[in-house]
C-alpha positions in Angstrom: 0.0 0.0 0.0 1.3 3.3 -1.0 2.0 6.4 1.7 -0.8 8.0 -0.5 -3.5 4.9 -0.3 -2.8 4.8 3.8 -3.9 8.6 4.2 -6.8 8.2 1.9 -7.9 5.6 3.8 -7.2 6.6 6.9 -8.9 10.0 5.7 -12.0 7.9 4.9 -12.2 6.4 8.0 -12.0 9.6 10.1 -14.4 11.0 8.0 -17.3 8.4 8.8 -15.9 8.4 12.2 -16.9 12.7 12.3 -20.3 10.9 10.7 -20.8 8.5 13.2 -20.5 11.6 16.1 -22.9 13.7 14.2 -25.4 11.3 14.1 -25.6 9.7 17.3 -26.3 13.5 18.4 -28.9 14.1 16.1 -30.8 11.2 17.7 -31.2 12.5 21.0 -31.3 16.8 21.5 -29.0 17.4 18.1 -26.7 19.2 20.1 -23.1 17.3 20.7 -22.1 16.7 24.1 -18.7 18.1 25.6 -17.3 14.6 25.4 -18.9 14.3 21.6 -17.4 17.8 20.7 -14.2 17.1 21.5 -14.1 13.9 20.0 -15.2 15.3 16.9 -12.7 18.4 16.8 -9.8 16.3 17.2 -11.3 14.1 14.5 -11.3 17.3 12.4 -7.6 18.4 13.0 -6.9 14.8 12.2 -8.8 15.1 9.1 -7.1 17.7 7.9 -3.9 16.9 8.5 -4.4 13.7 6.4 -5.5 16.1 3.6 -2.6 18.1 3.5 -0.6 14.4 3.3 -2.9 13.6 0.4 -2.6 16.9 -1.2 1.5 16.5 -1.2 1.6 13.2 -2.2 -0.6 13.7 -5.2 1.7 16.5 -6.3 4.7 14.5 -5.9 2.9 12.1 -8.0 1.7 14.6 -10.6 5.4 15.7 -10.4 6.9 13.0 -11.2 4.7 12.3 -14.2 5.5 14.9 -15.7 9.4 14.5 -15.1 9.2 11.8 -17.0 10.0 12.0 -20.6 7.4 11.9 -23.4 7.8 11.6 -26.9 6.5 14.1 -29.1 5.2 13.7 -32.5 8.2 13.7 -34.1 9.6 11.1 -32.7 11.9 13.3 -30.5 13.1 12.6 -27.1 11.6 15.4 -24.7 12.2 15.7 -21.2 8.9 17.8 -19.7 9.8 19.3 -15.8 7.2 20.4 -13.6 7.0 23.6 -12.4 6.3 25.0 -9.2 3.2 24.5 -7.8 1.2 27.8 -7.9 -2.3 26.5 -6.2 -1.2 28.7 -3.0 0.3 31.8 -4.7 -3.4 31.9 -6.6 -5.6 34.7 -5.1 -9.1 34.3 -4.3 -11.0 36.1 -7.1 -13.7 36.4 -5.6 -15.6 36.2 -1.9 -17.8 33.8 -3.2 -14.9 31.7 -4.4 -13.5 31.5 -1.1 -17.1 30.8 0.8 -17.8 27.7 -1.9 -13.5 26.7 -0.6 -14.3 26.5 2.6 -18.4 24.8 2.2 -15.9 22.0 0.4 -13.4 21.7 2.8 -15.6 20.9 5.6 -18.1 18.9 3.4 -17.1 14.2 3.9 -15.1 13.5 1.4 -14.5 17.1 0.0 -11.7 18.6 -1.7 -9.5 20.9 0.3 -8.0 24.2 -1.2 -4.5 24.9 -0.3 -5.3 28.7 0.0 -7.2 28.0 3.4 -3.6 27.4 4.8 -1.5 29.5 3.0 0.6 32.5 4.1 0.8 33.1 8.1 -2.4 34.1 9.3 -2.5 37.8 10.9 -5.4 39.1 13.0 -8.9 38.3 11.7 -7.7 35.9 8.9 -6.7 33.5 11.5 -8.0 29.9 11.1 -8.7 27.6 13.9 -10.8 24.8 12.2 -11.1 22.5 15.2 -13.4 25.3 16.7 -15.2 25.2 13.2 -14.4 27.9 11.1 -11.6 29.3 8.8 -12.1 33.3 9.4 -12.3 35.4 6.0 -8.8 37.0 4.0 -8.3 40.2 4.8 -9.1 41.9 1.8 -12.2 40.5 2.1 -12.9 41.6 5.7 -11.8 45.3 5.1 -14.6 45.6 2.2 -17.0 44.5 4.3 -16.1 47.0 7.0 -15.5 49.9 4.4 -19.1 49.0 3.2 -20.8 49.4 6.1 -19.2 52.3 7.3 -20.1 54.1 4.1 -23.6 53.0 3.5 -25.9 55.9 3.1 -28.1 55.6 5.6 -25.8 53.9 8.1 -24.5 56.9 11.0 -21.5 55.6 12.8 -19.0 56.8 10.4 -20.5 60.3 11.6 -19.7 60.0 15.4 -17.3 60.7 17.1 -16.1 56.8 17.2 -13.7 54.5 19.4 -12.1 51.3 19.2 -12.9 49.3 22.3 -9.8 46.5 23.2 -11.0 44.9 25.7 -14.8 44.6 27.0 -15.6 48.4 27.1 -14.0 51.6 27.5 -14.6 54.6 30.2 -14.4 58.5 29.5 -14.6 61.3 32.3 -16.3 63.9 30.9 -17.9 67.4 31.7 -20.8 67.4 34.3 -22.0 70.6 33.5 -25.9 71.2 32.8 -26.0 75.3 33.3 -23.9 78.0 32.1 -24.8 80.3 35.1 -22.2 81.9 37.5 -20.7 78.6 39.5 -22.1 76.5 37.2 -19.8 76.1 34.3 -18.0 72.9 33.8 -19.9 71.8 36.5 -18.6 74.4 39.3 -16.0 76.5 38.1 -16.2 80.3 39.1 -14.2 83.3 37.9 -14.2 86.9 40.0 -13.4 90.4 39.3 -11.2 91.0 42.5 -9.7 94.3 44.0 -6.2 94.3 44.9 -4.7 91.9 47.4 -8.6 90.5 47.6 -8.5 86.7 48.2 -9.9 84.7 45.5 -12.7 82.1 46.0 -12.1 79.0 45.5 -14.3 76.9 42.9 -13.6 73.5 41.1 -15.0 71.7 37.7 -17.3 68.5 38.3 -16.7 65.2 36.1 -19.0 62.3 35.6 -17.6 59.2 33.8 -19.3 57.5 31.0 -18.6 54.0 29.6 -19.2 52.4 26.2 -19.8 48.6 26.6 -19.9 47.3 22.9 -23.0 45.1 22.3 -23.1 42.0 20.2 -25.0 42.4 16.4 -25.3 39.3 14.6 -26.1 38.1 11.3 -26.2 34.1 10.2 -27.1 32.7 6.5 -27.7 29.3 5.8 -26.4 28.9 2.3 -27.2 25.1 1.0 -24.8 23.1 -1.5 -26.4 23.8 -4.7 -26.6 27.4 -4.0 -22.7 27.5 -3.3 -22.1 26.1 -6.4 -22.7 29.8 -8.0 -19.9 31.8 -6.4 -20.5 35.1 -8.1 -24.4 35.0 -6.7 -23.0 34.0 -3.2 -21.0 37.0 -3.4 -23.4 39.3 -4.0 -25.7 37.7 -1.2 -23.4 37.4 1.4 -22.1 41.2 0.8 -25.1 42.9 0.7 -27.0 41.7 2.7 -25.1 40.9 5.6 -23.5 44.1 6.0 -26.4 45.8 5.1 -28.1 44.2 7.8 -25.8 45.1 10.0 -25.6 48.9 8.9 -29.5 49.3 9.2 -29.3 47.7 12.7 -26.5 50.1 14.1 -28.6 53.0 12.9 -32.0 52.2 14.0 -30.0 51.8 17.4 -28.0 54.9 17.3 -31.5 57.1 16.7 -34.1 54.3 18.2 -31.7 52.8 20.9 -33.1 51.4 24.4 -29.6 51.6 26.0 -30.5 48.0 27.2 -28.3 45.6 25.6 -27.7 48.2 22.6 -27.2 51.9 22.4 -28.7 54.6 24.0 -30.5 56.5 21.1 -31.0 60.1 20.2 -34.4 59.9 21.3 -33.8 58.6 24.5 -30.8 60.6 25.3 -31.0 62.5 28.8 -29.8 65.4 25.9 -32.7 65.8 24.3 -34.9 68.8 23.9 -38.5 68.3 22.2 -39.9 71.8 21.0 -43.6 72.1 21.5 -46.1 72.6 18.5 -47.4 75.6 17.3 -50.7 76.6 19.1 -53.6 74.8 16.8 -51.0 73.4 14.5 -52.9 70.4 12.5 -51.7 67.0 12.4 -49.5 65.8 9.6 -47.9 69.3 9.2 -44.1 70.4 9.7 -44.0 74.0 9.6 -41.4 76.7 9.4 -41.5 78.1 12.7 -41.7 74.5 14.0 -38.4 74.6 11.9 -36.9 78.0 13.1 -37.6 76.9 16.7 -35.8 73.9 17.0 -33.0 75.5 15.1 -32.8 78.0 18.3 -32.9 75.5 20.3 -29.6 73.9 19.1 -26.5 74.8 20.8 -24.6 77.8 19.0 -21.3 75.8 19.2 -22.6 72.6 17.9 -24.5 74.2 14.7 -21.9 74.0 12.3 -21.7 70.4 12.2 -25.8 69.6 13.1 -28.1 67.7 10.3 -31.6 67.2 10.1 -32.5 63.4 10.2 -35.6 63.0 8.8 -38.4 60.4 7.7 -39.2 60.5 3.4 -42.8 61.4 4.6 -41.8 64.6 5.4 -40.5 66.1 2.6 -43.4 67.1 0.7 -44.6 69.6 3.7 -40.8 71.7 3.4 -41.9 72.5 -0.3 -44.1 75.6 2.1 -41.4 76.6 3.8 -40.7 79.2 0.6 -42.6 82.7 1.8 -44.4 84.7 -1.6 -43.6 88.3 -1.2 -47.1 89.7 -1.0 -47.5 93.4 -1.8 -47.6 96.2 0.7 -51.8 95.7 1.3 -50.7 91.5 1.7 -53.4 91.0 -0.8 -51.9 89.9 -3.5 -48.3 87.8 -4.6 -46.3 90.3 -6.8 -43.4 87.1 -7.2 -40.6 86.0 -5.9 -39.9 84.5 -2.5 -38.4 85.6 0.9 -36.8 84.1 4.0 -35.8 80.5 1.8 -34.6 78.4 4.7 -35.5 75.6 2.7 -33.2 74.7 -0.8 -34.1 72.2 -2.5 -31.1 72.0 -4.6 -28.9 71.8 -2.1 -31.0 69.7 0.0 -30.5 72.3 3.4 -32.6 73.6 5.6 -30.8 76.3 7.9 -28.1 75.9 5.7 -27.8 72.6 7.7 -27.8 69.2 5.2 -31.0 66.8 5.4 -30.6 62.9 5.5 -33.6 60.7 5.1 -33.1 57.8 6.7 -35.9 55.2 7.7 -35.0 55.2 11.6 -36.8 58.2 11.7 -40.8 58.4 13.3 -43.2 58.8 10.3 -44.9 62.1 9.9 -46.7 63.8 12.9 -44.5 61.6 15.6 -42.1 63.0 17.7 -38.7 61.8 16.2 -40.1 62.3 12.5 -37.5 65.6 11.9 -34.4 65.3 14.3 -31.6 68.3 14.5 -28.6 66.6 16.0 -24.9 67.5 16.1 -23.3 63.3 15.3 -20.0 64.3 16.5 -21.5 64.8 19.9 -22.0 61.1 20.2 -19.7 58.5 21.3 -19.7 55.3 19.5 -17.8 52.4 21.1 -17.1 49.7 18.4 -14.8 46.2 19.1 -11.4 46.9 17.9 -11.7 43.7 15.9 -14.4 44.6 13.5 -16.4 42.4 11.5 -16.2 38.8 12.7 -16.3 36.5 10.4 -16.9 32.5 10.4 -18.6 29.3 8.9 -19.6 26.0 10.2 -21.5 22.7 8.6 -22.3 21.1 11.6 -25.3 23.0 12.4 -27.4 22.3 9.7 -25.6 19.2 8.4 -28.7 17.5 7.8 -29.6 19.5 5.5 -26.4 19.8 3.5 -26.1 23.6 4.5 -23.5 25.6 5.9 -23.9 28.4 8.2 -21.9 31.9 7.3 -22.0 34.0 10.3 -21.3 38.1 10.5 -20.8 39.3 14.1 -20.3 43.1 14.8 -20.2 45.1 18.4 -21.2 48.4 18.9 -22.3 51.0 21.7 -23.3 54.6 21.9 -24.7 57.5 24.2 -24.6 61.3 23.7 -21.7 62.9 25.3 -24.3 65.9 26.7 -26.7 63.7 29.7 -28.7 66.4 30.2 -29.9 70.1 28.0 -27.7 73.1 29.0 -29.1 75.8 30.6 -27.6 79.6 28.9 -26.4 82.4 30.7 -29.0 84.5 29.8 -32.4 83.1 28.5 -35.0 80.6 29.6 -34.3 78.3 27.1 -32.0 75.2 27.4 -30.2 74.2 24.7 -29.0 70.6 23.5 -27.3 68.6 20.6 -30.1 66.7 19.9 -33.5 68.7 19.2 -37.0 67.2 18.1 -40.6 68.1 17.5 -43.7 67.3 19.9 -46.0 64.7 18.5 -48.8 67.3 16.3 
């Protein structure tokens, strides 16, 4: 028996050994016990390792074939050398490509692609496929991320972000709530003295505030047939797990509990809701409801706010344009004045607007938002987008299970509205409209 006959058999029989495992724990709960799991991993490394000894003794097979000399057509002696073999230095073309690899390599019997093991593995490319999955290139990982982070509707490329380490990450930041005398950063007080007067003592106040990433996950069940077509798999597995993904981190960031996800803009101890104009009907967003929130938004934050808003309400800023009436206000004589609203540029106060779905349909509080992003702190895990794959959940069925994992927390760094100097109106980074 040759070297490459023992492993192939040898493969075989840890193969319906792995079999034997899976089966015996579908017939009770379908879950493996401890004693069942291990068994099978180390039945896996095995299995692998016996592939790679296949895998070399083929090529020194097919190597020595084709050392051998052939005689051409004309009768000439030709010695044919085999080159190199290039299977590893090959780059995945395509993600697809490398998710139908790895549905093979953990499929009985299946071929195993060299690329799974080639190179040294460095930080979320790093396989471990006892624990049951091979984690994606890296090329592939860093379009995912750069996807999400620039999908149109998806906010956390706007905050002011941070890369967690370990399992979350604590700030001290500003307790102040009031700009009056002995209330500025939370009890800091200045005096015009005399000479040789002594000063008054006064200190700031800190609170601390801590982003605790929380767990987003997405899992695809792909069968065999439909990894057969690598170019569609690409496309599915792209879109719509990081899409997924995207929508979910900004529903949180405006819609967010704070309860095992991020504290939203709309529950944010920040927040300041403007009341509705006196006998203002339902479904309506007006201009003044507009010019009020706008006053309502703190000076130094303005220059970076947007307006968040739900599609439902753009038809009503098409009134925000004012005719110039003539001196009796009887009649338009053309032209408009006081155009807060530009429709070209998409701005209202100057100020860009982003439809997004998170938002409250029309005539709910949270339909039109004025928020400053970069006044909240987003917490995501330093390791990005995990990545990994497993059979053994739906073997059954001849599936295998892609899974997208992603961690993310937020809060405003304002906890409560600011009260000015001079007025009787607070002021916030994060500004909505009363329910009309």
């Amino acid at each position: 028996m040759t070297r490459l006959e023992k492993y192939t058999k040898q493969h075989g029989e840890t193969v319906v050994a792995q079999k034997v495992i899976l089966e015996a724990a579908e017939a009770t709960d379908g879950k493996l016990t401890a004693d069942q799991d291990k068994e099978y991993k180390a039945l896996d490394a095995k299995r692998i390792d016996l592939k790679a000894s296949i895998d070399r003794e083929r090529a020194i097979e097919e190597a020595e074939k084709l050392a051998a000399p052939v005689r051409s057509s004309a009768a000439a002696d030709v010695v044919v050398t085999g080159g190199q073999d290039l299977a590893v230095k090959k780059p995945w073309l395509t993600f697809g490509e490398q998710m139908k690899a790895i549905q093979a390599a953990y499929s009985p019997g299946g071929e195993f692609d060299k690329r799974l093991y080639a190179g040294a593995p460095s930080g979320m490319s790093q396989t471990v496929p006892s624990e049951g999955g091979f984690a994606v290139a890296p090329q592939f990982v860093t379009d995912i991320w750069d996807k999400l982070n620039a999908s149109t509707d998806n906010l956390i490329g706007e905050t002011d972000q941070y890369p967690v380490e370990g399992e979350s990450l604590s700030f001290n930041a500003n307790a102040e709530t009031s700009r009056a005398n002995g209330s500025r950063y939370g009890g800091v007080q200045g005096y015009w003295i005399n000479e040789a007067d002594q000063i008054t003592k006064s200190k700031p106040k800190l609170r601390q505030m801590k982003l605790e990433p929380h767990e987003l996950a997405v899992l695809v069940y792909c069968t065999a047939k439909s990894l057969e077509n690598a170019p569609a798999l690409e496309k599915f597995l792209r879109s719509a797990s990081t899409d997924e993904l995207g929508f979910l981190a900004g529903d949180a960031i405006v819609n967010g509990s704070g309860s095992g996800q991020p504290k939203g803009l709309l529950g944010s101890g920040s927040k300041v809701t403007v009341n509705k104009e006196t006998g203002q009907p339902t479904g309506t967003f007006l201009k003044a409801n507009a010019n009020k929130m706008w006053a309502r938004m703190h000076p130094r934050l303005r220059s970076g706010a947007i307006w968040l808003m739900n599609v439902d309400v753009e038809p009503t800023l098409d009134d925000f344009n004012t005719p110039i009436k003539n001196v009796a206000g009887t009649e338009n004589v053309g032209g408009f004045a006081s155009n807060i609203y530009n429709a070209d540029k998409n701005t209202l106060k100057g100020r860009a607007i982003r439809f997004v779905e998170y938002c409250q349909s029309l005539t709910t509080e949270g339909d039109v938002i004025l928020v400053n992003l970069g006044s909240y702190a987003s917490g995501v895990r330093a390791s990005g987008i995990k990545y990994e794959t497993s059979i053994h959940v739906r073997f059954e069925f001849a599936e295998t299970a892609f899974r997208f994992m992603f961690a993310l927390d937020g809060q405003s760094w304002m906890n409560a509205p600011i009260t000015p100097y001079k007025g009787s109106n607070t002021l916030s980074n994060i500004v909505t409209l009363q329910t009309r």
